[in-house]
N, C-alpha and C positions, 0 to 999 in steps of 0.2 A: 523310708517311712515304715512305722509298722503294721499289720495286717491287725485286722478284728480279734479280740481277745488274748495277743501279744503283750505281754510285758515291755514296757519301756518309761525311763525318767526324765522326762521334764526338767528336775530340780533336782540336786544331791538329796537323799534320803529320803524322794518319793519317789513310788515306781505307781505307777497304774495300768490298766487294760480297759480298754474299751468296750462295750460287746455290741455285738450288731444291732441298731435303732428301732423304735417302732414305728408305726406311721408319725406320732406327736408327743413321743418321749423318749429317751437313753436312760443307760447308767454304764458307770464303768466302776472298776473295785480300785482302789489306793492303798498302798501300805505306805506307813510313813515312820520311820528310822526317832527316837527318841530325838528331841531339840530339832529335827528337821521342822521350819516353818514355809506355806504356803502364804507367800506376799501378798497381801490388802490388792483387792481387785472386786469390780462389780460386773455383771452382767443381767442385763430383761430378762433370764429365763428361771424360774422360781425351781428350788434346787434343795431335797431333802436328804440329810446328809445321815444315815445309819452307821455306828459305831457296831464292829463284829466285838473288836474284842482291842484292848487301849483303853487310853484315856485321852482326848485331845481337850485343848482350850482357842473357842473361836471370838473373836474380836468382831463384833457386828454392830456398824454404826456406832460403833464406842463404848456399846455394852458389852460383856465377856459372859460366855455359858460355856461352863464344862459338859461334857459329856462323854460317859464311859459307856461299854459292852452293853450292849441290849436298850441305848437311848439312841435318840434321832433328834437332829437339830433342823428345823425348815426358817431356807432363806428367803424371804419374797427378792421377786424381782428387784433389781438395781440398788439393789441391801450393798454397799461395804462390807466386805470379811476377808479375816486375813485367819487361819487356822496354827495352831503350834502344836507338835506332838508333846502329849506330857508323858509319854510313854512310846513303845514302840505298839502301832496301832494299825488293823485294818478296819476300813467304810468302803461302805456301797452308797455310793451317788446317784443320784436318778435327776433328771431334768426334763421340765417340759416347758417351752418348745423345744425343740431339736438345737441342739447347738452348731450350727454350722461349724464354728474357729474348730473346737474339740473335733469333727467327723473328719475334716480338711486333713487333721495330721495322718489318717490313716488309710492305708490302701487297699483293696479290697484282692 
């Protein structure tokens, strides 16, 4: 498993890193490979997605929002979203609450 602020991939053409949590938020950073897609998934914890620099396109609840360099997409809790790179892109994630599943992968 990897340690706090590690690079490691999930999915072909996404890599992320974790960084270490606060009491009642995270973020971890994403880079995502052009056409690499992050598959339709929900979770309770409301989740604001900043684009560094890319283009993605997220499918939320069945409506789609682009968002390039210097936009932020916010998902309320138990939102359906599934993300697609329209570019090769990095974001900063933040979550609050703490997401348990996401902490589990990595070791300290």
């Amino acid at each position: 498993m990897p340690r706090y602020e590690e690079w490691h991939s999930p999915i072909e053409g996404i890599s992320r890193k974790i960084f270490p949590p606060g009491k009642d938020m995270m973020s971890m950073m994403i880079t995502f490979k052009t056409g690499s897609i992050g598959p339709a998934h929900s979770h309770p914890h409301e989740q604001l997605t900043f684009v560094i620099s890319g283009r993605l396109s997220m499918t939320m609840n069945g409506e789609i929002i682009v968002a390039g360099a210097g936009e932020q997409i916010v998902v309320p809790g138990d939102a359906v979203h599934e993300v697609t790179a329209l570019e090769d892109s990095v974001v900063i994630e933040i979550f609050t609450p703490l997401r348990a599943d996401l902490l589990a992968t990595i070791t300290e």
